[in-house]
MOPAC internal coordinates of N, CA, C and O (Angstrom, degrees):
PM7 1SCF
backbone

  N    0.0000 0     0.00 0     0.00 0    0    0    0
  C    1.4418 1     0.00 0     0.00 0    1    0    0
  C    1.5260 1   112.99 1     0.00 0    2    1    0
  O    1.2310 1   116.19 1   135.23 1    3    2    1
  N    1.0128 1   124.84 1   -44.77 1    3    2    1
  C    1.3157 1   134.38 1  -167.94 1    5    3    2
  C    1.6681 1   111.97 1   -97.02 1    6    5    3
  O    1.2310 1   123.63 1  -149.99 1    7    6    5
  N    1.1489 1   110.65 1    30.01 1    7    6    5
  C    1.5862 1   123.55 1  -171.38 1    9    7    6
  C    1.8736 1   100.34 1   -26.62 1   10    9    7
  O    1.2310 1   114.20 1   -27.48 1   11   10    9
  N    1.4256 1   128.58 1   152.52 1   11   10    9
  C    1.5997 1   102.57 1   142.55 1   13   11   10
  C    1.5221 1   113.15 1   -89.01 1   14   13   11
  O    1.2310 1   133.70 1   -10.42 1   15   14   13
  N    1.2570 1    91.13 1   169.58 1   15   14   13
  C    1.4503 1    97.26 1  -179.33 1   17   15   14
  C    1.7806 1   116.38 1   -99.51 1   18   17   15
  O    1.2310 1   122.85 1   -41.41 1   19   18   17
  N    1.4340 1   112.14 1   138.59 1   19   18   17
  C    0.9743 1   132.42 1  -176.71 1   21   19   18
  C    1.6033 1   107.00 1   -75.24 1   22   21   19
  O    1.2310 1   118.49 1   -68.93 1   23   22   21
  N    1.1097 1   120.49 1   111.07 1   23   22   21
  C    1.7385 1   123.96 1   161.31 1   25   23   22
  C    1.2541 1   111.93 1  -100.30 1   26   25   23
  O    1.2310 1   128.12 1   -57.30 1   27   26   25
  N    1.6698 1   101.97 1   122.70 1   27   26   25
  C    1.3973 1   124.65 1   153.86 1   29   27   26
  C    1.5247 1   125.65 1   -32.29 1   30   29   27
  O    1.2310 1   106.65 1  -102.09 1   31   30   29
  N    1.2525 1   142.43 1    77.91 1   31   30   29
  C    1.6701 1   122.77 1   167.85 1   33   31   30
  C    1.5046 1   122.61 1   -24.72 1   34   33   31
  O    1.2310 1   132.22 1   119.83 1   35   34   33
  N    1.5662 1    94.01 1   -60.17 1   35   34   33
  C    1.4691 1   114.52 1   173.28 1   37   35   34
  C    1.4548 1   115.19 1   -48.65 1   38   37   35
  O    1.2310 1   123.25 1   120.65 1   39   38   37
  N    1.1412 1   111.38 1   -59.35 1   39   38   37
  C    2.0225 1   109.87 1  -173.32 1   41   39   38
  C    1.6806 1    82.39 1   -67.60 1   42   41   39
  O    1.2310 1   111.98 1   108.82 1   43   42   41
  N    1.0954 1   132.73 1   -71.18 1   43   42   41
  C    1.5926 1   126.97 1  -153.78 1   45   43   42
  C    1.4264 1    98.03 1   -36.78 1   46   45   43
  O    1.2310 1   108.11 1   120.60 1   47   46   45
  N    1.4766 1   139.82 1   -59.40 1   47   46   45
  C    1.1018 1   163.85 1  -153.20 1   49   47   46
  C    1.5999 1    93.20 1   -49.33 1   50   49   47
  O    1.2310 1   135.98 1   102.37 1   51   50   49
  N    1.4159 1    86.68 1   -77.63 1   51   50   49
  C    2.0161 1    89.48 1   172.66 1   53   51   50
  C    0.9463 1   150.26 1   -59.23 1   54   53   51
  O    1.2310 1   129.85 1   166.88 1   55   54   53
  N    1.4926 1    98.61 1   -13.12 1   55   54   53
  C    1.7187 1   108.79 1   170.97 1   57   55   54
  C    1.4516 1   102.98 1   -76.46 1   58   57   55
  O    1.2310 1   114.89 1   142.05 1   59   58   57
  N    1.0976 1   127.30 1   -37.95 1   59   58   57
  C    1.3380 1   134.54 1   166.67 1   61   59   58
  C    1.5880 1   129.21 1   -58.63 1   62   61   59
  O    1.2310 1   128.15 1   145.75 1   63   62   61
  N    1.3365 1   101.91 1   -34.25 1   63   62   61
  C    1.2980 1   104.35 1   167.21 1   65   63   62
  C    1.9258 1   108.58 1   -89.90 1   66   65   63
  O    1.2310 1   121.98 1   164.93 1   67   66   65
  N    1.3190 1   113.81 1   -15.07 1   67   66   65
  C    1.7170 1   100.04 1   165.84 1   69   67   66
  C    1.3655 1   115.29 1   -86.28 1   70   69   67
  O    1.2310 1   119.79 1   169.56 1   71   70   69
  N    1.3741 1   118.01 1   -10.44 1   71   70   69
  C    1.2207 1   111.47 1  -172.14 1   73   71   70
  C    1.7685 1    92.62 1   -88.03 1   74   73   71
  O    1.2310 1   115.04 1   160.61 1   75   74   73
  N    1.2605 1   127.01 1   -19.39 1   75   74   73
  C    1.5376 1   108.76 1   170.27 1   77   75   74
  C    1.1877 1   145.56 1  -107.61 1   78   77   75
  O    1.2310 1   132.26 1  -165.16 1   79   78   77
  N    2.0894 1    93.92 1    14.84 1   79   78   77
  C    1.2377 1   121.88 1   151.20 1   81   79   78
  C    1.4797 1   103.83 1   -77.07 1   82   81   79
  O    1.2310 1   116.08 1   139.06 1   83   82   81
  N    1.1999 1   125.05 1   -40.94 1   83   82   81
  C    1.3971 1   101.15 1  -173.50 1   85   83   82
  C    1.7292 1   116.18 1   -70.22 1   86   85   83
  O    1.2310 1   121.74 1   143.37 1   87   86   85
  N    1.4229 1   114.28 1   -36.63 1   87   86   85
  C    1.2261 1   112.31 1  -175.92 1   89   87   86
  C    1.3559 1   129.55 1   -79.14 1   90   89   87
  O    1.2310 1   129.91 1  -172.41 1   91   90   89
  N    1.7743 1    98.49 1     7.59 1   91   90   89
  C    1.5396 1   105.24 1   177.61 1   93   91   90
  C    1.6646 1    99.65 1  -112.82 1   94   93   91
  O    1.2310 1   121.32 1  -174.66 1   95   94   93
  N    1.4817 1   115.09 1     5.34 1   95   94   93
  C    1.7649 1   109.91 1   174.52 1   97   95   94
  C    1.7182 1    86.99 1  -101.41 1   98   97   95
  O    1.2310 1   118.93 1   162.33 1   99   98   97
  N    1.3351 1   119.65 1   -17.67 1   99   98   97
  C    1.9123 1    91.52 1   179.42 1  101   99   98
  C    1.5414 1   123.84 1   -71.52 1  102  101   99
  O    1.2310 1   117.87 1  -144.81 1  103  102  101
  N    1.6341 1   121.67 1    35.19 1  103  102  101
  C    1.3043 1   150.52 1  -176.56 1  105  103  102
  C    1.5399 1    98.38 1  -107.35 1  106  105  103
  O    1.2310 1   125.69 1   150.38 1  107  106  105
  N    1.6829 1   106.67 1   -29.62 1  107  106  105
  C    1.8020 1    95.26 1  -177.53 1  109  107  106
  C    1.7165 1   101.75 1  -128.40 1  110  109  107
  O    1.2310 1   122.72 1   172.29 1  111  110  109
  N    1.3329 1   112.39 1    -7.71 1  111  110  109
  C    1.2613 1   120.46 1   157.11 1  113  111  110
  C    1.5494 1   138.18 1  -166.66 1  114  113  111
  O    1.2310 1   120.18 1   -39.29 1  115  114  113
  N    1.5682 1   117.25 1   140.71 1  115  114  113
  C    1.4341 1    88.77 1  -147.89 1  117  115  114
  C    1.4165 1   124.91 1  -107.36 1  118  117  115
  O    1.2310 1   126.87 1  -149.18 1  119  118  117
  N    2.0657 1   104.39 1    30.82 1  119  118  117
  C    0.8389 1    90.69 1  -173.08 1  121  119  118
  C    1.8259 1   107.09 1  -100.08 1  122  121  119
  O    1.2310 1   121.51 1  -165.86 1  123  122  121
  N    1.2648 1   114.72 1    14.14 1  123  122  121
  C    1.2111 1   122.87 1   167.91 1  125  123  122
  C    1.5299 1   124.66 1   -80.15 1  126  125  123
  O    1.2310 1   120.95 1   174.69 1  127  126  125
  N    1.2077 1   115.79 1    -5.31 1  127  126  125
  C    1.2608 1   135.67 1   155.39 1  129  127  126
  C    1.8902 1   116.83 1   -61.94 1  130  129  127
  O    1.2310 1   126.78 1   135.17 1  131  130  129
  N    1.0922 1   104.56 1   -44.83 1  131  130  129
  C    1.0863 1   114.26 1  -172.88 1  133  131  130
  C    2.0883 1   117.34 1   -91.40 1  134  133  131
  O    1.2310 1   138.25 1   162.06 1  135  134  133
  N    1.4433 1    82.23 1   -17.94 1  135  134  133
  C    1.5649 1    93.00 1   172.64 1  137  135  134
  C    1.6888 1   105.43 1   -83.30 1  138  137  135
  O    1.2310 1   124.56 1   156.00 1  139  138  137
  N    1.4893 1   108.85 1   -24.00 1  139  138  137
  C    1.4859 1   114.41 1   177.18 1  141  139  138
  C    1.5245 1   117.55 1   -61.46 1  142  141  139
  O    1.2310 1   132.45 1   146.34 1  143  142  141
  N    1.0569 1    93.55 1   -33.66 1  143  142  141
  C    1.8816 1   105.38 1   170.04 1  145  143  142
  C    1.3569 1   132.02 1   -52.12 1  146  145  143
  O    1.2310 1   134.15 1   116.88 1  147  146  145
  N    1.9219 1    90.24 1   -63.12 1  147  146  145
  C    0.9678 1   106.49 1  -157.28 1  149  147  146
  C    2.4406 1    84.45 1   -74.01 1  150  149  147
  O    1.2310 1   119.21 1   151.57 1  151  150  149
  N    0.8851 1   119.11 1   -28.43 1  151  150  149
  C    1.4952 1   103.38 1   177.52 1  153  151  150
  C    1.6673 1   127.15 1   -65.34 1  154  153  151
  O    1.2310 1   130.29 1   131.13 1  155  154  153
  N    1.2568 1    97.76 1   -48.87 1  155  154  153
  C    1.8264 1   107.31 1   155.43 1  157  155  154
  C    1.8404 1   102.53 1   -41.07 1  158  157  155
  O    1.2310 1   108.37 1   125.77 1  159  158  157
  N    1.0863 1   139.35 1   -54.23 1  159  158  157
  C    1.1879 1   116.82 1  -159.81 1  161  159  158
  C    1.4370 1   104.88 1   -94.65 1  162  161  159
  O    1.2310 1   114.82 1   165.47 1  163  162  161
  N    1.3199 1   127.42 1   -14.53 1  163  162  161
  C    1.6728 1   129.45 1   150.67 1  165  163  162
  C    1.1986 1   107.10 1   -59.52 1  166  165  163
  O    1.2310 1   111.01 1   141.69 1  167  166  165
  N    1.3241 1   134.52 1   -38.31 1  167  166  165
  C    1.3716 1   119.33 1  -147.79 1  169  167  166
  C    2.0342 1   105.96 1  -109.29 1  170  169  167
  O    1.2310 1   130.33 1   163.44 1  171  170  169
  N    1.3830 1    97.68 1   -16.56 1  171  170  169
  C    1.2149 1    90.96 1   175.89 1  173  171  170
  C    1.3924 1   164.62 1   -81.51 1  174  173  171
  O    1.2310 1   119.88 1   179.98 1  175  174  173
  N    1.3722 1   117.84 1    -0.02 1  175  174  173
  C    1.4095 1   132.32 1    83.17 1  177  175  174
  C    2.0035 1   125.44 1    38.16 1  178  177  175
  O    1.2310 1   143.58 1    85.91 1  179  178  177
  N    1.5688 1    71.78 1   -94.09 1  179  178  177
  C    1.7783 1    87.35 1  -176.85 1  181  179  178
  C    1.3057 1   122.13 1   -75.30 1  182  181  179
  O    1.2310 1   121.18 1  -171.67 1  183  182  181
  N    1.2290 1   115.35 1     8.33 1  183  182  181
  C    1.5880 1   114.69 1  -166.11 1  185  183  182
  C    1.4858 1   101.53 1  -125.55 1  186  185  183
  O    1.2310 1   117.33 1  -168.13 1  187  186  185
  N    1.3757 1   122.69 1    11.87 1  187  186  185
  C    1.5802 1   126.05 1  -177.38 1  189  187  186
  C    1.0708 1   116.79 1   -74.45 1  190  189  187
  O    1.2310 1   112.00 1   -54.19 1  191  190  189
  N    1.3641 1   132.69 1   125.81 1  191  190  189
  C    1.0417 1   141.22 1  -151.29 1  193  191  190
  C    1.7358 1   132.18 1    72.24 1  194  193  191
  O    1.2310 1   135.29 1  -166.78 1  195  194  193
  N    0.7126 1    88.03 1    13.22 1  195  194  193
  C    1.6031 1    96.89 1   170.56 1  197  195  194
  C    1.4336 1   122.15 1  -134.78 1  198  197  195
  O    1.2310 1   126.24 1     4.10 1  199  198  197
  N    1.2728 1   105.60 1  -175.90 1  199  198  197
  C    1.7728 1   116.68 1  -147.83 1  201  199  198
  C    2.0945 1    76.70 1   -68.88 1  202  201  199
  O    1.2310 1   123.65 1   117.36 1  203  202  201
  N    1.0122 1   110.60 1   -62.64 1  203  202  201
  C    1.7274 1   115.78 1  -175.37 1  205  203  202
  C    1.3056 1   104.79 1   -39.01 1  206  205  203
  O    1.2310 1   103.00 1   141.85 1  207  206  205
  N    1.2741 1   148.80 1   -38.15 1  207  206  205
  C    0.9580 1   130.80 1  -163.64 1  209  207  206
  C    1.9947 1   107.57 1   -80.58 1  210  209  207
  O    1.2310 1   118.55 1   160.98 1  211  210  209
  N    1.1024 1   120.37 1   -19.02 1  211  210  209
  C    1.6447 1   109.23 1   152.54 1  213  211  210
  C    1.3065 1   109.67 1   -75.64 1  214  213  211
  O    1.2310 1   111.59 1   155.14 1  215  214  213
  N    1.1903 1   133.44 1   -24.86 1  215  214  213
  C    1.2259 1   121.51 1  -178.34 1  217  215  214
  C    1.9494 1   104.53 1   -73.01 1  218  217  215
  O    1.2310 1   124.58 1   161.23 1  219  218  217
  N    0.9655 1   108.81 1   -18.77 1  219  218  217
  C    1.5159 1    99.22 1  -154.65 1  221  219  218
  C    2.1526 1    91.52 1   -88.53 1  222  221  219
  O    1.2310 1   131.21 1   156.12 1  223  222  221
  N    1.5311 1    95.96 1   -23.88 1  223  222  221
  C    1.7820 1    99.56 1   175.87 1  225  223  222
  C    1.7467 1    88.74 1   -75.06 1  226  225  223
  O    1.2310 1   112.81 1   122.72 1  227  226  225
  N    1.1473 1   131.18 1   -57.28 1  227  226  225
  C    1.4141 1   131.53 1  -161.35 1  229  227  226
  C    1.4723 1   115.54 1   -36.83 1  230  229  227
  O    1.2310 1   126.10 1   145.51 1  231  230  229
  N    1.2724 1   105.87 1   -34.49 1  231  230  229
  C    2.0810 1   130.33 1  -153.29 1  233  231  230
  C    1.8312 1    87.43 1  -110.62 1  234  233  231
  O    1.2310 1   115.15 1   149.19 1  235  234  233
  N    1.4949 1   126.80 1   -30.81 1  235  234  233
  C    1.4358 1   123.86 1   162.00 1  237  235  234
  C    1.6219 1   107.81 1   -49.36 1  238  237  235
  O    1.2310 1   121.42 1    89.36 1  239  238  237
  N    1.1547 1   114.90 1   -90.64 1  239  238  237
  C    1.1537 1   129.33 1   174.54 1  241  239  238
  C    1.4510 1    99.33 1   -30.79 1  242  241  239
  O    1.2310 1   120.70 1   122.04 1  243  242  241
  N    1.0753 1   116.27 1   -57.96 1  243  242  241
  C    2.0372 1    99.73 1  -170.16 1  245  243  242
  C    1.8822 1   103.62 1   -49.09 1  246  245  243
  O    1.2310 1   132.77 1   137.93 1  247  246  245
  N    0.9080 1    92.94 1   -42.07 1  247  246  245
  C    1.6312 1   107.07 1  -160.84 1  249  247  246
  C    1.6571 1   103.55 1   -62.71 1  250  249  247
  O    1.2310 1   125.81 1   156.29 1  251  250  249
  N    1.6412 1   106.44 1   -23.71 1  251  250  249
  C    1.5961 1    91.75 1  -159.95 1  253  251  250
  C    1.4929 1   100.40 1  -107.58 1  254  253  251
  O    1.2310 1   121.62 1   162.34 1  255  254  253
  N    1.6443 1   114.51 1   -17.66 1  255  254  253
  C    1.0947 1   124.95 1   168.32 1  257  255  254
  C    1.3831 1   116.50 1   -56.63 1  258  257  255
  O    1.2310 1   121.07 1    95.29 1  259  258  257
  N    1.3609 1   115.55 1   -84.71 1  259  258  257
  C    1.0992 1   142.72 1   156.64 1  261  259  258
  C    1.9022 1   113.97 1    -8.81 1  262  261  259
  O    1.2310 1   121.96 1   116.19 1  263  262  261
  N    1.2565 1   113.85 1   -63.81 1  263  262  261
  C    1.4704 1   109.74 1   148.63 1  265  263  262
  C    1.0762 1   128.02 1   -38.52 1  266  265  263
  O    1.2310 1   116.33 1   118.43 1  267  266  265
  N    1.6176 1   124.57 1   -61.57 1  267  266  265
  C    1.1899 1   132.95 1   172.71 1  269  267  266
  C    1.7909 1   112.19 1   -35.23 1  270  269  267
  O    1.2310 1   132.74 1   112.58 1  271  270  269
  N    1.0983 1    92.99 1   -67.42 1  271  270  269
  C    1.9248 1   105.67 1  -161.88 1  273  271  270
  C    1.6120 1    88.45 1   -65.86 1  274  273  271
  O    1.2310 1   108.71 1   136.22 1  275  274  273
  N    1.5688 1   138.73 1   -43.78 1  275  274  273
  C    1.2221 1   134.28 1  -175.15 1  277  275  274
  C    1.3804 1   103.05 1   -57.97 1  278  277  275
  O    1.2310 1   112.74 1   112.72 1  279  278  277
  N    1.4207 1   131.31 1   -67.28 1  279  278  277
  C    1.3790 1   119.75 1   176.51 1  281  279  278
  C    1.3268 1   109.87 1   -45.66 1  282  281  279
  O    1.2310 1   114.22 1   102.91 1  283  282  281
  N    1.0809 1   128.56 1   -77.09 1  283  282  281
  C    1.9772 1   138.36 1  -164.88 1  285  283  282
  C    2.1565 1    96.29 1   -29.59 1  286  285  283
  O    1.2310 1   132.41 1   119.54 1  287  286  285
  N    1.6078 1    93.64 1   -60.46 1  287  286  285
  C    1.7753 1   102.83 1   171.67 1  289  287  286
  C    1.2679 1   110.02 1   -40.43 1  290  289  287
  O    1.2310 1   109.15 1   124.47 1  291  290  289
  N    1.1712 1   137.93 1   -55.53 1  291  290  289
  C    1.1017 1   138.28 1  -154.77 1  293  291  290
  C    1.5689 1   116.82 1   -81.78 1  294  293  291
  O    1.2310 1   132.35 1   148.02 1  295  294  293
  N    1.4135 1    93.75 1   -31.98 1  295  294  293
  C    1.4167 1   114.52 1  -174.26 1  297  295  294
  C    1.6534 1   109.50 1   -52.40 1  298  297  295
  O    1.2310 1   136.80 1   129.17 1  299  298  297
  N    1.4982 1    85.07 1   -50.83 1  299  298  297
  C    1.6786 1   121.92 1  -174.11 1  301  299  298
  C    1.4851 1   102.82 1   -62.52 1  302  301  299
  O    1.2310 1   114.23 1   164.57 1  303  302  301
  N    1.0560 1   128.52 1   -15.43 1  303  302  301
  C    1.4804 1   114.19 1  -153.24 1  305  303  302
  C    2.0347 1   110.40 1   -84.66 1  306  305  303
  O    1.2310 1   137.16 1   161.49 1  307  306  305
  N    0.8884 1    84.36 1   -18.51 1  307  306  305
  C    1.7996 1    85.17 1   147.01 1  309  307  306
  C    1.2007 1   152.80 1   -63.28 1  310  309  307
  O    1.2310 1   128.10 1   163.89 1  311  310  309
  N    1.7741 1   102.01 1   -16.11 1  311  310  309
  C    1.4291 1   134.65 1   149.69 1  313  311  310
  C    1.4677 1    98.16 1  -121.56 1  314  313  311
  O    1.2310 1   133.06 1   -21.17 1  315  314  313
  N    1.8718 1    92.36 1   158.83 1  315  314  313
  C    1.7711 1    94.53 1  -156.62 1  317  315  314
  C    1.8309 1   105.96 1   -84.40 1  318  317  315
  O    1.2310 1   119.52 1   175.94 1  319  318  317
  N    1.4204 1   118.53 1    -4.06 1  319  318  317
  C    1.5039 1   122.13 1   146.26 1  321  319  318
  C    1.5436 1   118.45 1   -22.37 1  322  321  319
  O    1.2310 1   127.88 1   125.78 1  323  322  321
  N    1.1129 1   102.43 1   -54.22 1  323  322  321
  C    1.6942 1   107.58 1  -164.93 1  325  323  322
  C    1.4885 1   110.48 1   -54.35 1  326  325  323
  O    1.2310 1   126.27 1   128.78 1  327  326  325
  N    1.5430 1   105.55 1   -51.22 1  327  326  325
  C    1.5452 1   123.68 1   178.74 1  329  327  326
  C    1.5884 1   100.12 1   -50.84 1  330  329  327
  O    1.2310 1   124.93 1   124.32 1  331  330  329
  N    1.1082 1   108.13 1   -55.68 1  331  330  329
  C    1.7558 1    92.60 1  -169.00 1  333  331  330
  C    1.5313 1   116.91 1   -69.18 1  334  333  331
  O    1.2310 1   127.14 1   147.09 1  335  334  333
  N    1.8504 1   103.86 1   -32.91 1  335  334  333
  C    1.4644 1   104.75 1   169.22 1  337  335  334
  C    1.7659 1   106.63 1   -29.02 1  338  337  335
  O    1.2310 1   129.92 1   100.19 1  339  338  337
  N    1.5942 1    98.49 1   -79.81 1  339  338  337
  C    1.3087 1   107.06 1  -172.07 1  341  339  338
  C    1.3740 1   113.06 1   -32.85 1  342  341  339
  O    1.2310 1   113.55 1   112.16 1  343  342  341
  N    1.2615 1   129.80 1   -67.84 1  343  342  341
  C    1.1535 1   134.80 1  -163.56 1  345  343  342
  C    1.2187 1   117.50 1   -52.64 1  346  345  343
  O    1.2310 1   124.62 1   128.82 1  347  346  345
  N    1.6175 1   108.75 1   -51.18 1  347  346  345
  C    1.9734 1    93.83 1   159.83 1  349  347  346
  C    1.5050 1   134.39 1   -82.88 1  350  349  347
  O    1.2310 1   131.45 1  -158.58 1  351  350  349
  N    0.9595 1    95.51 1    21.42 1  351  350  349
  C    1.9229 1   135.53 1  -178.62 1  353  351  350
  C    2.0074 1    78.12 1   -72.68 1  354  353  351
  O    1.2310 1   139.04 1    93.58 1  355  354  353
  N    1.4945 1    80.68 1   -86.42 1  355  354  353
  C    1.9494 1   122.42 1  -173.75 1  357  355  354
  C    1.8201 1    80.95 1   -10.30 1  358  357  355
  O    1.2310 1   125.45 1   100.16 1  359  358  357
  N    1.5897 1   107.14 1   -79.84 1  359  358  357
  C    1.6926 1   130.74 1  -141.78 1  361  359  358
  C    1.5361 1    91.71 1   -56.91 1  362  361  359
  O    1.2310 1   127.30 1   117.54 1  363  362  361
  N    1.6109 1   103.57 1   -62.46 1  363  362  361
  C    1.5119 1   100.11 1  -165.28 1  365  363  362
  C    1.7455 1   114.55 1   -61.66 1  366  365  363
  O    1.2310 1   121.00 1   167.84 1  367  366  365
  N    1.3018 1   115.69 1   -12.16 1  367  366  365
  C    1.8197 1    95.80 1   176.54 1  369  367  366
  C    1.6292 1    90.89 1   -87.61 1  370  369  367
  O    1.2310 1   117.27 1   157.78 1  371  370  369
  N    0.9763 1   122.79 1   -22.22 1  371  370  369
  C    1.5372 1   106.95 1  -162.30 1  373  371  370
  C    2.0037 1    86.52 1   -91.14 1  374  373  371
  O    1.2310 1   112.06 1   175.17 1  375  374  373
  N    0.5444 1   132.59 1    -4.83 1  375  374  373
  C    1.5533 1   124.59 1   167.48 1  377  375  374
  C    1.4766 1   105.86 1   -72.51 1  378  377  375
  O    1.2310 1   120.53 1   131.32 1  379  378  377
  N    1.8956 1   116.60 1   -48.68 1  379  378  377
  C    1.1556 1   109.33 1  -150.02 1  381  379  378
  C    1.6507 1   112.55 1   -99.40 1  382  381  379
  O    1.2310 1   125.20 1   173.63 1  383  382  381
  N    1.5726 1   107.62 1    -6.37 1  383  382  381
  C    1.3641 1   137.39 1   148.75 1  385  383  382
  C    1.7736 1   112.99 1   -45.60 1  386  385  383
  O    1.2310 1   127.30 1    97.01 1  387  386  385
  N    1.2852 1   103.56 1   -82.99 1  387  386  385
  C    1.2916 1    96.62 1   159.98 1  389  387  386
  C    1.2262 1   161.89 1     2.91 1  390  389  387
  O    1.2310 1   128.37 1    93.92 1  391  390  389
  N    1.5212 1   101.49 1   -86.08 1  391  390  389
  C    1.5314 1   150.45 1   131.65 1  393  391  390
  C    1.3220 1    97.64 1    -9.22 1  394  393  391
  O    1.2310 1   127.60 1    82.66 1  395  394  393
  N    1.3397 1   102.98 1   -97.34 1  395  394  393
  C    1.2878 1   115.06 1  -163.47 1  397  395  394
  C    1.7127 1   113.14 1   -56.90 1  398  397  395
  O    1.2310 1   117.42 1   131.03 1  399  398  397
  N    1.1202 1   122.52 1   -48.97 1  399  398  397
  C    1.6324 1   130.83 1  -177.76 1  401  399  398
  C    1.5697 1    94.56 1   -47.58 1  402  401  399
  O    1.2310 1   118.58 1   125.83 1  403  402  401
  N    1.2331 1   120.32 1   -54.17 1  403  402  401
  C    1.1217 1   117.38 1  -168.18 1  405  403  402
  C    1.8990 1   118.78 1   -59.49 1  406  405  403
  O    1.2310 1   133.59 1   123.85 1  407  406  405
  N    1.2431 1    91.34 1   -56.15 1  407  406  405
  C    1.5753 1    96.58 1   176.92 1  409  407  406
  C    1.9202 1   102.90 1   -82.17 1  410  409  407
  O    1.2310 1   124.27 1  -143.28 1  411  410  409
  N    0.7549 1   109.41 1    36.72 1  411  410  409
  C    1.4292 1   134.00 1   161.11 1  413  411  410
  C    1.6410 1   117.29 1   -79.79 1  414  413  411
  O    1.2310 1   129.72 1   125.95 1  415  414  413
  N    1.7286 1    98.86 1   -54.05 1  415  414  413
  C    1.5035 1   132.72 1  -122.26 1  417  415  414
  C    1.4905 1    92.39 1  -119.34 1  418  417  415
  O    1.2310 1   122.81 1   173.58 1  419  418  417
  N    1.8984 1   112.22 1    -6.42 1  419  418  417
  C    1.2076 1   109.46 1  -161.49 1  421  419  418
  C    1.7827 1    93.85 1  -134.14 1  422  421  419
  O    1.2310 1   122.60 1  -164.27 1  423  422  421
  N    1.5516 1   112.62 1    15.73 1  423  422  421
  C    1.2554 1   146.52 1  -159.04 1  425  423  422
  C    2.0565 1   104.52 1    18.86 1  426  425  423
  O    1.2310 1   130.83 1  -127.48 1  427  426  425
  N    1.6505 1    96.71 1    52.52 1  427  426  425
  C    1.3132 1    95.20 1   162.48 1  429  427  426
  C    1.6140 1   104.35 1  -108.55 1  430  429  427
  O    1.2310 1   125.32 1     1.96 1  431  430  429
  N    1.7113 1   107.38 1  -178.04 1  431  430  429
  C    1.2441 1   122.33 1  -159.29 1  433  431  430
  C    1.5711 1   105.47 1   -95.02 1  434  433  431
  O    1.2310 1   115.37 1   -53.60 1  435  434  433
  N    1.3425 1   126.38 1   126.40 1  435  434  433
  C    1.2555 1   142.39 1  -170.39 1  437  435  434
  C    1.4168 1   112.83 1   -18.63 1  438  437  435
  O    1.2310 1   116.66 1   116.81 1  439  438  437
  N    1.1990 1   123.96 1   -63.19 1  439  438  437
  C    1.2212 1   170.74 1   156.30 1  441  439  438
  C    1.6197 1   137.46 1   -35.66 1  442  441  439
  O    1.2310 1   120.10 1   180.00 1  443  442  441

């Protein structure tokens, strides 16, 4: 009854790698940002124990940060603060996008 369950490397792998296709197209639209979320919290779960499953906290944190400083930026943008918020808003997801895709790609841990 209580079988364990077998996790995929391979599927884990990809959920991780779609979740940072999506969070590297919310640069041309943003509602794929938000679809990135909502898959990390479907998918996380299935990715326990494997190299993806830091990746899938890694792409959390991008997501909640990244919101954060995007709202606060935006907020700001009535004083010229806001603009730069954003802008190192901009650098740091695309750093941690990166980052992470890469050591993805090299099946080490986000982190």
């Amino acid at each position: 009854m209580n079988e364990p369950i077998t996790i995929d490397p391979g599927a884990a792998k990809n959920t991780a790698t779609l979740v940072y296709i999506l969070q590297a197209l919310t640069f041309f639209t943003a509602i794929s940002f938000f679809i990135s979320i909502i898959v990390i919290y479907i998918k996380q779960d299935d990715v326990k124990g494997t190299v993806a499953q830091s990746h899938l906290l890694w792409q959390k944190r991008t997501f909640w940060y990244g919101l954060f400083y995007y709202l606060l930026g935006a907020a700001l943008t009535f004083v010229v603060i806001g603009f730069g918020i954003l802008f190192a808003n901009s650098l740091w997801m695309i750093y941690r996008i990166i980052k992470g895709w890469l050591r993805l790609s090299e099946n080490r841990e986000a982190y």
